[in-house]
N, C-alpha and C positions, 0 to 999 in steps of 0.2 A: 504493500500500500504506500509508505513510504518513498520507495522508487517512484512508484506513481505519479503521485505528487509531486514529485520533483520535477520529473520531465514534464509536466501539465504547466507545471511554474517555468521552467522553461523556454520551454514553446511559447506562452504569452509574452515570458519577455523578448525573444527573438523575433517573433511576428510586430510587437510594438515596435521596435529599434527598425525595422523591416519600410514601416508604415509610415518613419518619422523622414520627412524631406532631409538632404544633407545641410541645407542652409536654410532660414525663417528668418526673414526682416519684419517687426512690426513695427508699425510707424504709429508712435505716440502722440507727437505734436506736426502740426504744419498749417501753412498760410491754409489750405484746402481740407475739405475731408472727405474720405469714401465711404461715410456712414452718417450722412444729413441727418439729425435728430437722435443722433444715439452716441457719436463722438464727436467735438465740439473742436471746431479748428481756430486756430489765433497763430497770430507772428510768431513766426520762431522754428523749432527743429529740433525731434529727438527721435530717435529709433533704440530698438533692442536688439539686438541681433546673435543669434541663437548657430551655431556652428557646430556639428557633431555633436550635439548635446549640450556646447561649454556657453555661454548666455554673456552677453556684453552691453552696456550702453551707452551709447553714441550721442552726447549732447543730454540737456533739460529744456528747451523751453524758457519760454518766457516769465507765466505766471504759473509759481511754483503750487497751486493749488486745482489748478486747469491740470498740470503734466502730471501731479498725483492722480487724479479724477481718470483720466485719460490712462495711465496706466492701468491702475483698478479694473476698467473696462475693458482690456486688453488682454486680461486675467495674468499677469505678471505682478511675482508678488518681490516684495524690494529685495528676501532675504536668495532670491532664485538670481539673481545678478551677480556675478563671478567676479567682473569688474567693470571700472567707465571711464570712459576718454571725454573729454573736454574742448570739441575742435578748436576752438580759438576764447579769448577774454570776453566779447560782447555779451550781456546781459539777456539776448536772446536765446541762448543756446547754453546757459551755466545757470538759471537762476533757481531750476528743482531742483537742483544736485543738493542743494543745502536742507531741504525739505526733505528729500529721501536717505542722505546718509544718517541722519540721527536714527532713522527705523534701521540702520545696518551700518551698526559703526564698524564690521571689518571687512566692510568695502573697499579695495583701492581704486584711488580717483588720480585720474592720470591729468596732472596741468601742464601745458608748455612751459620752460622755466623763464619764459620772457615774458608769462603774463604781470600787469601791474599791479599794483599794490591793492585794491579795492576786491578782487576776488580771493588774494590769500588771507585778506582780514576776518572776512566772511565765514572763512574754512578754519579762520581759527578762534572765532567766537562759538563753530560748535565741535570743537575740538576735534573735524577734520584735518589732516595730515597731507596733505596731495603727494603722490610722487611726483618729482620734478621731469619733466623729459624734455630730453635735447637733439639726440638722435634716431635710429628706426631702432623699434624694441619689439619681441612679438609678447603681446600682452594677456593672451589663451593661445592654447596647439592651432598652428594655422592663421591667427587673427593680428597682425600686424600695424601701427601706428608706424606712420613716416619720419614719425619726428617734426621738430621746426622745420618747415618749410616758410622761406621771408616772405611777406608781405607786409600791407599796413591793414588791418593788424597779421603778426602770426599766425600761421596756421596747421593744425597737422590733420591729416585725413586716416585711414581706417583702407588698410588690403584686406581681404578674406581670401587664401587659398583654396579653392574648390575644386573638384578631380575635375572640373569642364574649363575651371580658367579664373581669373582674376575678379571678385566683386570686389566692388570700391565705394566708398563712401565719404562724402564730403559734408564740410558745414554750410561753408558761406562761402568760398573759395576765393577770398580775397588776395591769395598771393597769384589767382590766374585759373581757371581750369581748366586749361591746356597746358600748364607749367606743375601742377598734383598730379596729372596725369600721366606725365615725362618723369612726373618722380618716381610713381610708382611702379611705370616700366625697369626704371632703370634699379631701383633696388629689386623688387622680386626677380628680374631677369626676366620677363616675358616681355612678349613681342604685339603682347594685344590681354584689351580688358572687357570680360564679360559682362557686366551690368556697371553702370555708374548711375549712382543713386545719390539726389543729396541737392544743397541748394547751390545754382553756379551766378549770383550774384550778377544778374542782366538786367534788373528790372528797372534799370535806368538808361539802357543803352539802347544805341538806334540799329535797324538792321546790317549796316555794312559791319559795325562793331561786331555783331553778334555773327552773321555769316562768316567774320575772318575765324572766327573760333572754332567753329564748327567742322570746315574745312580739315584743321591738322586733326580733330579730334579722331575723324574719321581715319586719315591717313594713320593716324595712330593704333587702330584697330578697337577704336568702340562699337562694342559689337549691338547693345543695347541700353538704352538711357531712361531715368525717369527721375525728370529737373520736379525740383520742389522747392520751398521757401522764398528765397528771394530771386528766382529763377525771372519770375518775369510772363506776362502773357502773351510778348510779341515773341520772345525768346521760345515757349513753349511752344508755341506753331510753329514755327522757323525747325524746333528742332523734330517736331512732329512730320512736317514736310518731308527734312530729311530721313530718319530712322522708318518712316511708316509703321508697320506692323511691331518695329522693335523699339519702338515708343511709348511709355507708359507714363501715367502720375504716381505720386507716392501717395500722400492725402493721409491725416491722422486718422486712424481707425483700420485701415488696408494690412493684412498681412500677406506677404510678398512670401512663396514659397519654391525653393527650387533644390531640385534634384543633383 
């Protein structure tokens, strides 16, 4: 009987592990949502992203009681977070981190070490610790931070190795996203990236601006995109135009699944 049970327990766990996608993006916050009345969108940008099992997250949000709510809803509970990266200092994309680590204070929160003085204050009024980072670290098996990449402000984005190729993840891509992109070819050593997900900061730009970008992104090997946050609505067509079918939104509420 014994035996029985065993292999019965078995089997369920192998059929689950079986069932589960190799990679899950849930998109917590963003300018949009893919759940009108049941997940509530606002300025800003956070995802979870779930890798072999090992759970990360990418950014907070704006208004750290929306990016709790919005989490809740997404059934992600704080203590299920492995760890979390901090794409850049703006207060769009850092402000829940401070909200959620008191519910799990042996979270490591990953800051660029160039951020300024008004986010380490924060982290250390609720006796957050951040790791400092400066260069490419992998932060769970397979899930890599680039490190400082310059701009105004710093930035670092989020590689995910996947047996199909490169997911990539940005905040606000103010050092360029055609220039995160170059970076993360050239650390992981691949020759092209499978989804680029995240916000590429257009929403102020005309189309020759936005067309010259799009151009290398492609010669770079984007294989599929889905612009969020401050991406932009002329930018969003533009790049829907080009990707067609391999064009998508992110939008708070959507969880993004792939094989």
């Amino acid at each position: 009987m014994r035996t029985l049970i065993a292999l019965l327990l078995f089997t369920n766990a192998f059929l689950t592990a079986q069932s589960q996608p190799e990679l899950e993006i849930r998109v917590v916050y963003d300018n949009t949502t893919a759940k009108p009345g049941q997940v509530q969108e606002d300025w800003g940008y956070a995802a979870v992203v779930t890798f072999r099992g090992r759970r990360l997250l990418f950014d907070s949000g704006t208004k750290p009681d929306l990016f709790m709510e919005n989490l809740g809803k997404l059934g992600v509970k704080p203590e299920s977070i492995e760890s979390a990266m901090i794409s850049h200092e703006h207060q769009d994309h850092r402000s829940g981190i401070y909200q959620l680590f008191p519910l799990h204070k042996a979270l490591p929160v990953h800051f660029l070490d160039s951020f300024e003085g008004p986010a380490w204050d924060q982290a250390e009024r609720i006796g957050m610790k951040p790791v400092k980072v400066t260069g490419p670290k992998e932060l769970l098996p397979g899930m890599f931070t680039t490190g400082l990449v310059e701009g105004s402000p710093n930035e670092q984005a989020l590689a995910v190795e996947t047996s199909k190729g490169i997911v990539m993840m940005v905040g606000c891509s103010h050092p360029g996203i055609v220039k995160l992109v170059e970076t993360v070819r050239r650390q992981r050593g691949k020759d092209s990236i499978r989804l680029l997900i995240g916000g590429f900061h257009m929403f102020r730009q005309q189309e020759p601006e936005i067309s010259a970008q799009i151009s290398p992104l492609k010669q770079l090997g984007v294989k599929e995109v889905r612009p969020a946050h401050c991406t932009g609505d002329l930018a969003h067509s533009l790049f829907e135009k080009s990707w067609g079918g391999a064009y998508g939104k992110a939008g708070a509420g959507n969880i993004i699944r792939l094989d």
